[in-house]
DRENZA-784550 format. One record per residue (C-alpha): x, y, z; residue number from 1; residue in three letters; chain. Coordinates in steps of 0.1 Angstrom, whole numbers. Each point is the difference from the previous one (the first is absolute). Layout:
N
+-------+-------+-------+-----+-----+---+
!    xx !    yy !    zz !   k !   r ! c !
+-------+-------+-------+-----+-----+---+
!     X !     Y !     Z ! NUM ! ALA ! A !
...
+-------+-------+-------+-----+-----+---+
This chain:
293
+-------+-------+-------+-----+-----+---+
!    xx !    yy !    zz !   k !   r ! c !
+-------+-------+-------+-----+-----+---+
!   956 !   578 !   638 !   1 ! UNK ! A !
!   -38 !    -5 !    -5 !   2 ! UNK ! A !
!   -25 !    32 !    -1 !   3 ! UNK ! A !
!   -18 !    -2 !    31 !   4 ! UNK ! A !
!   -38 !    10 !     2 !   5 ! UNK ! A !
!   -12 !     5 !    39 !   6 ! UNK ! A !
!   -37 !     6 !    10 !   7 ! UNK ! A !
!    -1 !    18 !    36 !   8 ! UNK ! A !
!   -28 !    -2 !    20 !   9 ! UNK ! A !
!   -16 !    29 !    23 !  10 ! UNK ! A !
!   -12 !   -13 !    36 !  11 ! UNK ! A !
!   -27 !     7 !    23 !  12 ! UNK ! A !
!     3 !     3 !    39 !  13 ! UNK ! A !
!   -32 !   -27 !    10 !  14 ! UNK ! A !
!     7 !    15 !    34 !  15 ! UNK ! A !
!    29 !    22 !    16 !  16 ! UNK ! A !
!    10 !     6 !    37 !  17 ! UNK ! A !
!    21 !    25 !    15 !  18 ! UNK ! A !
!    16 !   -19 !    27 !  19 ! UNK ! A !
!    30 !    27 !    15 !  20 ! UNK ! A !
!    25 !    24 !   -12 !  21 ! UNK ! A !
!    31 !   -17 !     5 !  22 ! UNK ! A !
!    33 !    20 !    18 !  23 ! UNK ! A !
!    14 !     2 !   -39 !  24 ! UNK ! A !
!   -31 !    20 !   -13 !  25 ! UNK ! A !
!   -14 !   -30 !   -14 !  26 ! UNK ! A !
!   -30 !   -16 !     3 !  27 ! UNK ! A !
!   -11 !   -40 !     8 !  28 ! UNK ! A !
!   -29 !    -7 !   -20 !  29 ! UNK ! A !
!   -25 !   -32 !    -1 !  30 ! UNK ! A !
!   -17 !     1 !   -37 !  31 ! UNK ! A !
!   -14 !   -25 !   -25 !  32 ! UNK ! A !
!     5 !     7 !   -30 !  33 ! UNK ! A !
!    -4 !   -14 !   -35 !  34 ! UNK ! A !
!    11 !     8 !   -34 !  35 ! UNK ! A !
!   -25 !    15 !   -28 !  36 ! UNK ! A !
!    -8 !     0 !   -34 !  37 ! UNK ! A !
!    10 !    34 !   -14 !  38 ! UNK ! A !
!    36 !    -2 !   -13 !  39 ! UNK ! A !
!    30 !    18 !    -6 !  40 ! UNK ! A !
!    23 !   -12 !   -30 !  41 ! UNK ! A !
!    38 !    -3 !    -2 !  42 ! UNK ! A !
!    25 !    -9 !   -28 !  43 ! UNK ! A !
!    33 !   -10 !    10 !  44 ! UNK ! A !
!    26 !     2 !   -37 !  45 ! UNK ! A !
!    35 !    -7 !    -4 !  46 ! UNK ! A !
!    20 !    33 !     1 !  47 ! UNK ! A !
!    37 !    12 !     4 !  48 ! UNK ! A !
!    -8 !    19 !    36 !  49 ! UNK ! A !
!   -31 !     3 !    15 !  50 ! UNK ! A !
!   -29 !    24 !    -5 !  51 ! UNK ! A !
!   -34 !     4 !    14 !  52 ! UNK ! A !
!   -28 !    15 !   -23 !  53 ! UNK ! A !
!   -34 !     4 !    -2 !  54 ! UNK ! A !
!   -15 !   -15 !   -31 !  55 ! UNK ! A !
!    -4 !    36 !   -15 !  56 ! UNK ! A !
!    35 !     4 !     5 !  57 ! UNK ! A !
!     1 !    20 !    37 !  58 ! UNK ! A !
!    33 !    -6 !    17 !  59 ! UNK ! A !
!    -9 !   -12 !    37 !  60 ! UNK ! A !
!    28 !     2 !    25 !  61 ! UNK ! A !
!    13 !   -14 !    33 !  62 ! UNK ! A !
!   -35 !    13 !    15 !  63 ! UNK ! A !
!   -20 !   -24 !   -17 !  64 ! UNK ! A !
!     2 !   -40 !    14 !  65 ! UNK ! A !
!     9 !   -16 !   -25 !  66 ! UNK ! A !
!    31 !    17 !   -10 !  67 ! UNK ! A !
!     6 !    -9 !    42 !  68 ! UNK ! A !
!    -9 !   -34 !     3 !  69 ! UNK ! A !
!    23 !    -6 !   -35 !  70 ! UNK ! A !
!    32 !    19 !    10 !  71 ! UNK ! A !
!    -6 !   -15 !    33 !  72 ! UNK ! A !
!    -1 !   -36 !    -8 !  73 ! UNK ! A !
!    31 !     7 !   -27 !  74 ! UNK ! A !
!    19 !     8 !    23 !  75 ! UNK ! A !
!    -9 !   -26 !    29 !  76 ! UNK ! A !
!     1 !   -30 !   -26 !  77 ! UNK ! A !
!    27 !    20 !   -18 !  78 ! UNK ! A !
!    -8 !    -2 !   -28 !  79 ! UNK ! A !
!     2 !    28 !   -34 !  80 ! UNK ! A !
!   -34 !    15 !    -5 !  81 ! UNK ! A !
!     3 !     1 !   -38 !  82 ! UNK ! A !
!   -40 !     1 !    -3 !  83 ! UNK ! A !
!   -25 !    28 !   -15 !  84 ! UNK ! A !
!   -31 !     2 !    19 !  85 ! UNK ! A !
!   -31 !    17 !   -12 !  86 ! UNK ! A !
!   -29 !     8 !    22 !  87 ! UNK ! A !
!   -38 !    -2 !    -6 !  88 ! UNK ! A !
!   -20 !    18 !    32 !  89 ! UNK ! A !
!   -34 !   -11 !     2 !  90 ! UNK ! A !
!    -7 !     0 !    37 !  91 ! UNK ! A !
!    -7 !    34 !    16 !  92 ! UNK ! A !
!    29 !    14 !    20 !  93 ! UNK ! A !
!    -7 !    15 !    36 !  94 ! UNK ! A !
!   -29 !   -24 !     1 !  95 ! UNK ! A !
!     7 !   -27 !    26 !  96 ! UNK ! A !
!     2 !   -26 !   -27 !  97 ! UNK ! A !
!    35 !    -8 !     4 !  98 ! UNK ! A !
!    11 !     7 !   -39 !  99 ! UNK ! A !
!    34 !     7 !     7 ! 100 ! UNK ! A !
!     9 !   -26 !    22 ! 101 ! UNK ! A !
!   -15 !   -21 !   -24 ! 102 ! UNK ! A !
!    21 !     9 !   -26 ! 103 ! UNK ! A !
!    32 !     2 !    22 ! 104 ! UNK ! A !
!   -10 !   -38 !     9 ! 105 ! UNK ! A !
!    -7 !    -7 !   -39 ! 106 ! UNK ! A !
!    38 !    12 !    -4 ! 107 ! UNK ! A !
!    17 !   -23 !    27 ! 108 ! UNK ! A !
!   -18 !   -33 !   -17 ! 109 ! UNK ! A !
!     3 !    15 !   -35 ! 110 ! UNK ! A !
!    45 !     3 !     9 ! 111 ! UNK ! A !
!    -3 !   -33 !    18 ! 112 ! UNK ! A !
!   -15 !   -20 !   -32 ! 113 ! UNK ! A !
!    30 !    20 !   -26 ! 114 ! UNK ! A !
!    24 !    -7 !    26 ! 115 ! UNK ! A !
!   -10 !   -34 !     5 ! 116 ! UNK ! A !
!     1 !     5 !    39 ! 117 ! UNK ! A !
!    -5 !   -28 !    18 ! 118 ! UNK ! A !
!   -16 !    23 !    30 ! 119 ! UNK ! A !
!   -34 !    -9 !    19 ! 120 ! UNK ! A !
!   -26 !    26 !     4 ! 121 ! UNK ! A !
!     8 !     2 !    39 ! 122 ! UNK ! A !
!    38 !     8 !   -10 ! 123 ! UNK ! A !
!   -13 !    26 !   -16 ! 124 ! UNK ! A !
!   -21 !    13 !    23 ! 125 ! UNK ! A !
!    25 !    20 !    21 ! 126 ! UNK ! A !
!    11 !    20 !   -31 ! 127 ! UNK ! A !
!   -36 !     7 !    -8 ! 128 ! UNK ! A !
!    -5 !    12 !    31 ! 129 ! UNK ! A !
!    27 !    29 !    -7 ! 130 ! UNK ! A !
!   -11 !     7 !   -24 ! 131 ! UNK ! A !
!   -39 !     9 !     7 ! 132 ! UNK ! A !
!   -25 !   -14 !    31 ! 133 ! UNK ! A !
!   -23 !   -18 !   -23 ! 134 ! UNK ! A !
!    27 !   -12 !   -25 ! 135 ! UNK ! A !
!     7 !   -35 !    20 ! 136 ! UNK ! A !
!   -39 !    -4 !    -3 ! 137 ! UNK ! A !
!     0 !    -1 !   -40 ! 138 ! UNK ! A !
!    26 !   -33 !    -1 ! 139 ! UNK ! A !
!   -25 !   -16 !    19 ! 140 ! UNK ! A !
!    -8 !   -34 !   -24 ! 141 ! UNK ! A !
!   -37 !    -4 !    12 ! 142 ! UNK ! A !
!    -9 !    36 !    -8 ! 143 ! UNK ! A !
!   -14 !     8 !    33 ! 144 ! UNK ! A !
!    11 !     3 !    33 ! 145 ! UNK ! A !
!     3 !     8 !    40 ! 146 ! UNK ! A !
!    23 !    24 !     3 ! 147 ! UNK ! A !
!    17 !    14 !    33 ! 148 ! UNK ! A !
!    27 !    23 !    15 ! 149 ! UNK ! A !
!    11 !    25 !   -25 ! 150 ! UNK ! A !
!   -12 !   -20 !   -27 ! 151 ! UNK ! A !
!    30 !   -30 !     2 ! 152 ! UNK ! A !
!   -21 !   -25 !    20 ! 153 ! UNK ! A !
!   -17 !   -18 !   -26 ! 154 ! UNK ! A !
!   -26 !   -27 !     0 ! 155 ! UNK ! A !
!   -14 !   -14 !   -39 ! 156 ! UNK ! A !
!   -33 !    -8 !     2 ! 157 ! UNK ! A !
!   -28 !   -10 !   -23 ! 158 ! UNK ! A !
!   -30 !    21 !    -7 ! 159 ! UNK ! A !
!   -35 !    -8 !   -17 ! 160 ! UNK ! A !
!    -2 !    18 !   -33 ! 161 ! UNK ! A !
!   -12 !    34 !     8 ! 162 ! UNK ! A !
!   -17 !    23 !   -23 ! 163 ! UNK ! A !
!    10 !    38 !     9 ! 164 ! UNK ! A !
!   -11 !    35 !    -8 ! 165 ! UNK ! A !
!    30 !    25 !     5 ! 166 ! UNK ! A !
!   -12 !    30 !    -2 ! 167 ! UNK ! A !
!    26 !    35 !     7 ! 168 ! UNK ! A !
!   -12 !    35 !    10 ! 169 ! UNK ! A !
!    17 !    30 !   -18 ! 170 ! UNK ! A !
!    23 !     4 !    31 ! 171 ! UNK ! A !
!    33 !   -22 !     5 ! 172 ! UNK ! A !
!    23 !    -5 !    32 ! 173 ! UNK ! A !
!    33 !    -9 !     7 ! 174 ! UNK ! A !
!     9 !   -32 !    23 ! 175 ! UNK ! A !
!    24 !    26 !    19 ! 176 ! UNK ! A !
!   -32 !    29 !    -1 ! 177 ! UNK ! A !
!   -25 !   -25 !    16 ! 178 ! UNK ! A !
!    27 !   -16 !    27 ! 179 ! UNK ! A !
!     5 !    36 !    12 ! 180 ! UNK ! A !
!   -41 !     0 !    -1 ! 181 ! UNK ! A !
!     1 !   -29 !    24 ! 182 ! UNK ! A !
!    30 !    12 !    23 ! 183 ! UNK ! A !
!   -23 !    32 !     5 ! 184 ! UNK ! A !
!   -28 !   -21 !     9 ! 185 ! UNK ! A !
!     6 !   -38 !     8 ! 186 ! UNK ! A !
!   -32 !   -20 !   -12 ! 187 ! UNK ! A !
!    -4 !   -37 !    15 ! 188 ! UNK ! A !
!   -18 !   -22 !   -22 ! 189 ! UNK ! A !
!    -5 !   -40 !    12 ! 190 ! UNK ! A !
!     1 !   -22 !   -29 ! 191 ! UNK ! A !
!    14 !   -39 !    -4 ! 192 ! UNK ! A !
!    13 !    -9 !   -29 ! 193 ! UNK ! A !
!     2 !   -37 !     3 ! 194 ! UNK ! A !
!   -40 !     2 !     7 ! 195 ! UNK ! A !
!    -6 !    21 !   -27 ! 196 ! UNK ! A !
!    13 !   -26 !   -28 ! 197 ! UNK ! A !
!   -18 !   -25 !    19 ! 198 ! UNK ! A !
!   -35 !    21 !    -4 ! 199 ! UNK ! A !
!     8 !    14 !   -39 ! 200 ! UNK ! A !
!    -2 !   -38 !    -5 ! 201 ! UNK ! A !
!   -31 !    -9 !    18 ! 202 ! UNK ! A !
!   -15 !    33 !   -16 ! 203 ! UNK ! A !
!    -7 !    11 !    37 ! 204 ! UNK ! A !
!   -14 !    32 !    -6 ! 205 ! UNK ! A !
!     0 !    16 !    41 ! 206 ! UNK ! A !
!    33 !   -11 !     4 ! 207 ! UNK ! A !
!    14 !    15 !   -33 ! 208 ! UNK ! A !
!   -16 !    32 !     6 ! 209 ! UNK ! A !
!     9 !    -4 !    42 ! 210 ! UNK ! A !
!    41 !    -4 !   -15 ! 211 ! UNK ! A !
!     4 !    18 !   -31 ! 212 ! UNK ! A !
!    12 !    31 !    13 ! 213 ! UNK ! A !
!    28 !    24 !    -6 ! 214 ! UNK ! A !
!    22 !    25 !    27 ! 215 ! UNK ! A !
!     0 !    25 !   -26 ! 216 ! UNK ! A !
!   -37 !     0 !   -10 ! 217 ! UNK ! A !
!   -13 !    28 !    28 ! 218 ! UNK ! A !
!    29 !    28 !    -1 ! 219 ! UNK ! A !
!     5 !    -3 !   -40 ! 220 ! UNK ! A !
!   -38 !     3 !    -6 ! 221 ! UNK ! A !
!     0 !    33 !    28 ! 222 ! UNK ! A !
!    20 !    11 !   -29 ! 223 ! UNK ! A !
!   -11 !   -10 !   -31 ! 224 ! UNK ! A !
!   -42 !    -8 !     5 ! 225 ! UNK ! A !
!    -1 !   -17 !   -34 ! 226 ! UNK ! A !
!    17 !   -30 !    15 ! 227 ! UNK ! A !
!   -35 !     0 !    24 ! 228 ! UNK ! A !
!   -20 !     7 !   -33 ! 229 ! UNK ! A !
!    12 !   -27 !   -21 ! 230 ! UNK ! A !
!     0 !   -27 !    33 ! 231 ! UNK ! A !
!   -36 !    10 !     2 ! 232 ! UNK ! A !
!   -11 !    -9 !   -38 ! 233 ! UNK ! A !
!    22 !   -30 !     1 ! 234 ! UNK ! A !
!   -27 !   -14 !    27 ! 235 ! UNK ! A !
!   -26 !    15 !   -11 ! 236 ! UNK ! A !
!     5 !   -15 !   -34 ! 237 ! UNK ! A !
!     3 !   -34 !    21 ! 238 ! UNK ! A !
!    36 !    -7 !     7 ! 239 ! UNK ! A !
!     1 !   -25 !    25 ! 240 ! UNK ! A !
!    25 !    25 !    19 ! 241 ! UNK ! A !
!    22 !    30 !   -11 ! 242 ! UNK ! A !
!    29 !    18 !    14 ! 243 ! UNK ! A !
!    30 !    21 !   -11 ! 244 ! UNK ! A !
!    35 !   -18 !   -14 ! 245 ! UNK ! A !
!    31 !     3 !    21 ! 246 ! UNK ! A !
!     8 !    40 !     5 ! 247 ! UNK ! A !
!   -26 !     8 !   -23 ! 248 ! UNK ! A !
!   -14 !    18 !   -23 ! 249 ! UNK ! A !
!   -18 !   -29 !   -18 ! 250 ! UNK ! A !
!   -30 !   -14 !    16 ! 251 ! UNK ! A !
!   -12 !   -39 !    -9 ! 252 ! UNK ! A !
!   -33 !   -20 !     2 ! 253 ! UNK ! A !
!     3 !   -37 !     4 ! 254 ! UNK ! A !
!   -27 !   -24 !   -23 ! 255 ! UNK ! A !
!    -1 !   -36 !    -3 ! 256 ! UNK ! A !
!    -8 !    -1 !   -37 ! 257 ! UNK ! A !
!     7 !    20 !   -31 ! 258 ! UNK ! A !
!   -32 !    10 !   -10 ! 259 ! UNK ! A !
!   -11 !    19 !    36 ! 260 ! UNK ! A !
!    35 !    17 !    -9 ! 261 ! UNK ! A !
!    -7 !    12 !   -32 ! 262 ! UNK ! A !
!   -29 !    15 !     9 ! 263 ! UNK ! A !
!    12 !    13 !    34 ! 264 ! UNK ! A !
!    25 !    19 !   -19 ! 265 ! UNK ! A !
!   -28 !    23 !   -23 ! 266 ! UNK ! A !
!   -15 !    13 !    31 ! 267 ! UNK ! A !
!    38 !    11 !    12 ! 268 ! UNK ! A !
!    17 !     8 !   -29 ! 269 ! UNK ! A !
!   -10 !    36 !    -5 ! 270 ! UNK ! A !
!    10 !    11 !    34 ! 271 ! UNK ! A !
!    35 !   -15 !    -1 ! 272 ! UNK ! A !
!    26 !    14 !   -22 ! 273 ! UNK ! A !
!    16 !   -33 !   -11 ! 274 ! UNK ! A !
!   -23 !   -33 !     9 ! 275 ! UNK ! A !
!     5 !   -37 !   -10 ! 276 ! UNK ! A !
!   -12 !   -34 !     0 ! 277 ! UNK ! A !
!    27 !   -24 !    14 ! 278 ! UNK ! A !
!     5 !   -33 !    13 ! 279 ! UNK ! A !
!    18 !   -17 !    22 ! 280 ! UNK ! A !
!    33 !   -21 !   -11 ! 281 ! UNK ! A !
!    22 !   -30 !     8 ! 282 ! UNK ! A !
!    30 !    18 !   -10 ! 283 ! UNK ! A !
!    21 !    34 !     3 ! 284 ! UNK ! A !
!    22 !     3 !   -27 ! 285 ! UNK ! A !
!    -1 !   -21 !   -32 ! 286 ! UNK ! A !
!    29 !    -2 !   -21 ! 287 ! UNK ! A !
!     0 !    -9 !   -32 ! 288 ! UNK ! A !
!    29 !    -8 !   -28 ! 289 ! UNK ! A !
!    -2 !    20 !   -34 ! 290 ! UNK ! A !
!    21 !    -7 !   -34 ! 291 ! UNK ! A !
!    39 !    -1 !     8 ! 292 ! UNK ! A !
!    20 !    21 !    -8 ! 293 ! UNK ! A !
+-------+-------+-------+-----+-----+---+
């Protein structure tokens, strides 16, 4: 068995809406969404059972993803999951950046490449999606997509490269915490997806700012105001739009080129307690083969 190195990307919600609550308590969703340059790392090791660490040696259990997306596979493709796998977290948690479906994704196509599975994304897709809502989104091969219904409906897509400022509050929130949010108080936002690549290409600037828009933004920032802070040095340090990622807490500014980025992100970084400059990418998950073993 080869060592297995696996980069897992966060993603960004370009534009989120709430469409119902369904009868089951979930909810149908139309988003675009695209995968971003801050990463999470796993290592995937031969070993006699298996075993889920962090890299400083914190034993992670069936609450984390990863271990979920790995025993479920095993036992789907049954197969023995004789594999060590240790677990760099770079991407903030609670932050609507999607890190642990990323790295629950990261896992499936990590086990399919050992295994040698001969599985498409899309077959894969269904597991993903018990496994987490945004999960399905990360095997995505374009890195960016429309996504609908609970988050199974997927459509790749290709984005212009995107220069990003992420910038998160001091605050987090909880997918379940901001659902209940939205139960208490139903906010209808209009947005089109398909019209929304169209214009990030065209570098239409009304109709970005007319479409990017999130469900969550109003009744998350009624409760944490930094969200409405950092949106508002985001444009005022000439982001062509900003809004808030997914359930939140992390708010974004969208740039066509690095440099307006870099220097977007002095004016915001001291009122944000983590802030970063990020692109967007082709591509989700990338796994990579170490020395075998």
């Amino acid at each position: 068995m080869n060592k297995l190195k696996v980069r897992c990307a966060a993603k960004v919600n370009l534009c989120l809406e709430i469409v119902n609550k369904r009868p089951d308590g979930y909810h149908n969703l139309r988003s675009l969404m695209t995968a971003v340059s801050v990463w999470d790392e796993l290592v995937f090791e031969p070993s006699e059972k298996f075993a889920l660490t962090e890299f400083d040696g914190t034993v992670l259990d069936e609450r984390n993803t990863v271990f979920r997306a790995a025993t479920s596979l095993a036992k789907l493709a049954e197969k023995d999951l004789t594999t060590a796998v240790k677990l760099k977290k770079v991407i903030p948690s609670k932050a609507g950046l999607g890190g642990g479906s990323s790295d629950g994704a990261a896992t499936l196509l990590a086990l399919r490449r050992l295994w040698k599975l001969k599985w498409s994304w899309r077959k894969l897709t269904p597991l993903a999606a018990r496994i987490g809502a945004d999960v399905p989104f990360f095997l995505v091969p374009t890195g960016a997509a429309i996504v609908e219904g609970i988050g199974e409906i997927l459509t790749p897509v290709k984005l212009p490269t995107l220069w990003l400022v992420l910038a998160k509050p001091e605050a987090d929130m909880s997918t379940q915490e901001a659902f209940d949010l939205w139960d208490e108080q139903p906010v209808h936002t209009e947005t089109d997806p398909e019209k929304l690549v169209t214009s990030l290409w065209q570098k239409d600037v009304k109709t970005i700012r007319r479409l990017a828009v999130n469900a969550f933004e109003e009744i998350i920032a009624a409760k944490v105001p930094d969200v409405t802070e950092l949106k508002q040095r985001l444009m005022a340090a000439g982001a062509v739009t900003a809004l808030m990622s997914g359930s939140g807490t992390t708010v974004f500014g969208i740039f066509f080129d690095r440099e307006s980025a870099k220097s977007a992100m002095k004016f915001v970084q001291p009122a944000a307690k983590w802030c970063q400059l990020a692109r967007t990418v082709r591509q989700s998950v990338i796994v990579k083969s170490g020395e075998r073993r």
